[in-house]
C-alpha positions in Angstrom: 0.6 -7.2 -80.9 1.7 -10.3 -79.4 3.1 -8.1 -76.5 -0.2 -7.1 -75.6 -1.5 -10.3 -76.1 0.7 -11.7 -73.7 0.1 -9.2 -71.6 -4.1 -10.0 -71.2 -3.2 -13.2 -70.8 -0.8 -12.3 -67.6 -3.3 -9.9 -66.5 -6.3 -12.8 -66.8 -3.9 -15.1 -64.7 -2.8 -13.2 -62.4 -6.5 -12.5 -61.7 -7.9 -16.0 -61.6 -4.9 -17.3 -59.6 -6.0 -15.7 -55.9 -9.3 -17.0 -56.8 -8.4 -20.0 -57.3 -5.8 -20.6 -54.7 -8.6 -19.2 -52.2 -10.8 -22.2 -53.6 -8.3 -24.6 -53.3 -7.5 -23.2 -49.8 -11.0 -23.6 -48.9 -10.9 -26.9 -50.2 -8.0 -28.0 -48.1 -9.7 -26.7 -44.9 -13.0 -28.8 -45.9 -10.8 -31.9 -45.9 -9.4 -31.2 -42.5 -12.6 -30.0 -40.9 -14.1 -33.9 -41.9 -11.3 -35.5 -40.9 -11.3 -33.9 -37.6 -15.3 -34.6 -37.1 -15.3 -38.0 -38.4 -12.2 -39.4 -36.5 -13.3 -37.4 -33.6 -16.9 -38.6 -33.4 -15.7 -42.2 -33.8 -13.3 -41.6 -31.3 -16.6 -40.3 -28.7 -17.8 -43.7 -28.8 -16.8 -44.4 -25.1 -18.3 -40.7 -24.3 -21.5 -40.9 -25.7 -21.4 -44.3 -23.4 -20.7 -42.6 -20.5 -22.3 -39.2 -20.7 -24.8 -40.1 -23.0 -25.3 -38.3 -26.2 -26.6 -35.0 -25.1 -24.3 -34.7 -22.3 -21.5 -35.7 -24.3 -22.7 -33.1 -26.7 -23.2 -30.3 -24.0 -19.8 -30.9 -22.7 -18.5 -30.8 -25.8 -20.5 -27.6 -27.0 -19.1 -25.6 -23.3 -15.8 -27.0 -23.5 -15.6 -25.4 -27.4 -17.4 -22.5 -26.3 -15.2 -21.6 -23.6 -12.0 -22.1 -25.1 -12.9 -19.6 -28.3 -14.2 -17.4 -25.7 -10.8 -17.3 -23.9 -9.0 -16.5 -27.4 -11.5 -14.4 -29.2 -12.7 -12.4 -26.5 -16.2 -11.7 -28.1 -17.4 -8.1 -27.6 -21.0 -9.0 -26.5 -22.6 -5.6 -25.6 -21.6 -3.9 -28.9 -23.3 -6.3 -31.3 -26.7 -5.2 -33.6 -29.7 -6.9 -33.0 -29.0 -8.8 -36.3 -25.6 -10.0 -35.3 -27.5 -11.7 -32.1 -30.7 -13.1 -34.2 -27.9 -14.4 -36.6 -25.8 -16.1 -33.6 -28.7 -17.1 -31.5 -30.0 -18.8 -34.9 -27.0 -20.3 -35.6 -25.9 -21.4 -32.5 -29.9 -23.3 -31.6 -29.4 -25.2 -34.9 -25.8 -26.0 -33.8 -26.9 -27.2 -30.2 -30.4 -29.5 -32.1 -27.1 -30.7 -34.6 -24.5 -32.1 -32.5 -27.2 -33.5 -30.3 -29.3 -35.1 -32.9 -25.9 -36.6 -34.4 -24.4 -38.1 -32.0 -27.6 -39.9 -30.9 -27.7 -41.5 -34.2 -24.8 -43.2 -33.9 -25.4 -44.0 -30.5 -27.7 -46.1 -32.2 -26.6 -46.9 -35.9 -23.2 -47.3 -37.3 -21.5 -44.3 -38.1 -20.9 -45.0 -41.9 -24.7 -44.8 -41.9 -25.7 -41.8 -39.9 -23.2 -39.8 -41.9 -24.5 -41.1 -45.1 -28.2 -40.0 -44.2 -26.9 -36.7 -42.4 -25.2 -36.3 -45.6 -28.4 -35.6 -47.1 -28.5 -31.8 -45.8 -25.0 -30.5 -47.5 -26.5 -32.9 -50.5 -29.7 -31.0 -50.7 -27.9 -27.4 -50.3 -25.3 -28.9 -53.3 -27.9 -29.3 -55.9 -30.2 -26.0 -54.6 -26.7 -23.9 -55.4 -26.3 -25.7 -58.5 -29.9 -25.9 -59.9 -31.5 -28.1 -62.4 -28.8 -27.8 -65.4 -26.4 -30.3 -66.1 -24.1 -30.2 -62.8 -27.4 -32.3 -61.3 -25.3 -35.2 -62.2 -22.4 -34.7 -59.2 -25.1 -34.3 -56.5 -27.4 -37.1 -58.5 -24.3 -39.5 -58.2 -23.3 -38.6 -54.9 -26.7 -39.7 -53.4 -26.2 -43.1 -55.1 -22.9 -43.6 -53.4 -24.5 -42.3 -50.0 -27.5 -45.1 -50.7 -24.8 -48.1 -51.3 -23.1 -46.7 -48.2 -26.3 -47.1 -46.6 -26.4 -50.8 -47.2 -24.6 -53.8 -46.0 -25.1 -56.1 -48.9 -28.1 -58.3 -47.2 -30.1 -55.3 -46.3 -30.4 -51.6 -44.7 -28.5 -51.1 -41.5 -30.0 -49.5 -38.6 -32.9 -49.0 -36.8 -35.9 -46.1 -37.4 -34.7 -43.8 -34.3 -31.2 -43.8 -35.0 -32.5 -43.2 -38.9 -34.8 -40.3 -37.7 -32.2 -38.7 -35.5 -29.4 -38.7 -38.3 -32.2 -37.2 -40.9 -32.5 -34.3 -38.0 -28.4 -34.1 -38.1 -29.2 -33.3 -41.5 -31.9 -31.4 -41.8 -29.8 -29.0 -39.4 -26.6 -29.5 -41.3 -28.1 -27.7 -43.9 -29.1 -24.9 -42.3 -25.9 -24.5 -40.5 -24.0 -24.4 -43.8 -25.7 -21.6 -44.9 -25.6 -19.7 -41.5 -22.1 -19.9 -41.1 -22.0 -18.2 -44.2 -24.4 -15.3 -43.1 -22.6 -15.3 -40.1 -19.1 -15.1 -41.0 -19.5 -11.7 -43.2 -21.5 -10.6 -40.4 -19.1 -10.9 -38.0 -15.4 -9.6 -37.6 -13.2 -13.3 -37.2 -14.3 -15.7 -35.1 -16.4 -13.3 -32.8 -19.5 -15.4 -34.8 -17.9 -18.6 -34.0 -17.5 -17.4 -30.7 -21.4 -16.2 -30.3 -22.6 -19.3 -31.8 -21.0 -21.7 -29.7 -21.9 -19.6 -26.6 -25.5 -20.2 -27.6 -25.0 -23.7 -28.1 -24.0 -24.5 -24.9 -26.5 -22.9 -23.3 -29.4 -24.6 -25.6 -27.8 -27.8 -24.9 -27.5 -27.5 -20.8 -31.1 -28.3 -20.0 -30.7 -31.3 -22.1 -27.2 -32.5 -21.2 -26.1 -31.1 -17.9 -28.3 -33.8 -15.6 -26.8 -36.5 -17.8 -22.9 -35.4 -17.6 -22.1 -33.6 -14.1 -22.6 -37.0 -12.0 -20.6 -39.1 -14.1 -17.4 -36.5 -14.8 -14.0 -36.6 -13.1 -10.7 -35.3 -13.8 -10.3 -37.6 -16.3 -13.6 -37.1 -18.0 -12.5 -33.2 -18.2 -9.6 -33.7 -19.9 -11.0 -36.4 -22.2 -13.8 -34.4 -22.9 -11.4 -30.2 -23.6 -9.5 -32.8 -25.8 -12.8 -34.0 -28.2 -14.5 -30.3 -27.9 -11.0 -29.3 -29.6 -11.9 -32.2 -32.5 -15.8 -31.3 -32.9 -16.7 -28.6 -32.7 -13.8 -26.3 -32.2 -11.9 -27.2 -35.0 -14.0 -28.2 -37.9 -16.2 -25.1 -37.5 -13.0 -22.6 -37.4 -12.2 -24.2 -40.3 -15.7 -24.7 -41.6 -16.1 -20.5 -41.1 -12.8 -19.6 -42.9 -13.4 -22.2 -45.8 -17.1 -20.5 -46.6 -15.1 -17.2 -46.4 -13.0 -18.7 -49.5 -15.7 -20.3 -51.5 -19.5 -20.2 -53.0 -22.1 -22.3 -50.1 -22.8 -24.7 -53.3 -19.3 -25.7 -54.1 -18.6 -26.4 -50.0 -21.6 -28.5 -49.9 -20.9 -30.9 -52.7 -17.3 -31.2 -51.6 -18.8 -32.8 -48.5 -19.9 -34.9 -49.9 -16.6 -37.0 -49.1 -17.5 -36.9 -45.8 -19.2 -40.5 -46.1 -15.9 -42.0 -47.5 -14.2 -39.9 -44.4 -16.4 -41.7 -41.9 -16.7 -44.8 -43.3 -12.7 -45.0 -43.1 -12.9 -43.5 -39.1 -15.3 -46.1 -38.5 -13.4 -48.9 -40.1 -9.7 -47.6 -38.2 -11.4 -46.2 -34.7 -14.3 -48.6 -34.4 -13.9 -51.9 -36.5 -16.8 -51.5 -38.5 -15.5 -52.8 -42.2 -17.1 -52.2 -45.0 -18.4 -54.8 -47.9 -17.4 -54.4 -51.3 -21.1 -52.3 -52.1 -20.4 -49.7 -49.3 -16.4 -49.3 -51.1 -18.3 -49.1 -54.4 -20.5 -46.5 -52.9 -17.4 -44.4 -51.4 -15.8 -44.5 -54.9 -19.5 -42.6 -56.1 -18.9 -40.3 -54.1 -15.3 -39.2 -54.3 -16.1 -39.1 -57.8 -19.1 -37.3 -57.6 -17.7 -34.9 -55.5 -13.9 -34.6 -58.2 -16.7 -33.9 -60.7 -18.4 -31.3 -58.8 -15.6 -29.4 -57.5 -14.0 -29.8 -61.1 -17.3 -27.8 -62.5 -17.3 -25.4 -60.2 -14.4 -23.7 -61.8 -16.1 -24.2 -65.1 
């Protein structure tokens, strides 16, 4: 009896352990996808002042776009008309993104624009997770995001910059639960690859005016070496993580990516926090522990 008792129990584990490593594996790659787009944005700063935001994001975009190409080798002329709604969808919203994004903290600090874009993942957290008890995580979160959203004497920012980052986020949302369509759609990164294709080709009539005049050998470099930060990077990893776990759990575990960009902004940019935007970032690690803990509940 207790031999077959043991034995459930083995077969139990041994079934919840690649499910759970997959998770955690997900998990890792969320981390690493927000480090890479936090320190790389703050580390755009002297782009987006050169280029200007869209043509730091259109280089950025074809830079990406080109490289996956090169790699992935995309086979364009054998894909269903779904697979190109789904990519042409995907890679629109990716394009308004970036764009939208790195205006915003063209013209608030980046702490801010993240807390506010934030909002998106936020919303697609507690939509996963619906109305029960878990509202807590994503409940708490947003209070973090809202003291991260404050200096102490008053809100930071100014109305475009806020409008702009409420875009970033509006489209941040979407995008999470694209890349999840589009992943199972797609065999690899060929999705990836479509996406950013389209991206760069939405973003050109906005960007390429903007960019071409001002870029020189150094500019190229500067700029292959960012497009591998954001967006090559983050959404490789971004793709593979929703692969590994439920669109809910990915969005609340975002929601470290305040703490993430308030510490980039501190490091890269020397924007310090006050002791309400370090309470706030302690919310939302906690919120997001909490979340990812009852996930696996």
């Amino acid at each position: 009896m207790e031999e077959k008792a043991n034995a459930g129990v083995g077969t139990l584990t041994a079934g919840a352990s690649p499910a759970f490593d997959g998770v955690a594996v997900g998990g890792l790659m969320c981390l690493m996808s927000m480090s890479s787009i936090q320190f790389g944005a703050a580390l755009s700063s002297s782009a987006i002042t050169t280029y200007g935001p869209a043509g730091a994001s259109w280089l950025r975009l074809a830079f990406a776009a080109i490289i996956l190409a090169v790699f992935v080798r995309p086979r364009i002329v054998s894909y269903t008309r779904a697979q190109w709604t789904s990519a042409l969808v995907l890679g629109t919203t990716t394009a308004l993104m970036t764009m939208s994004f790195f205006a915003a903290i063209e013209r608030i600090p980046l702490g801010l624009a993240v807390a506010i874009d934030f909002l998106g993942p936020l919303s697609v957290a507690t939509i996963g997770y619906g109305l029960g008890r878990r509202l807590i995580w994503p409940l708490l979160a947003g209070l973090g995001v809202l003291a991260l959203a404050h200096n102490g004497d008053g809100w930071v920012g100014n109305l475009e910059g806020i409008l702009f980052a409420l875009g970033a986020g509006t489209g941040w949302a979407i995008y999470i639960v694209l890349t999840k369509k589009i992943g199972a759609s797609f065999k690899g990164l060929e999705g990836l690859s479509m996406s950013l294709m389209v991206a760069a080709l939405v973003a050109t009539p906005f960007g390429f005016a903007g960019a071409v005049p001002a870029l020189d050998g150094y500019g190229l470099i500067e700029m292959a070496g960012l497009a591998i930060l954001v967006p090559l990077l983050p959404y490789t990893l971004e793709l593979i993580a929703l692969r590994r776990m439920p669109t809910a759990a990915f969005g609340i575990l975002m929601s470290l990516e305040p703490a993430i960009a308030a510490l980039a902004g501190f490091v890269i940019l020397a924007q310090p926090m006050t002791l309400l935007q370090m309470a706030g970032t302690a919310l939302v690690v906690a919120a997001s522990a909490g979340a990812t803990f009852s996930a696996r509940q």
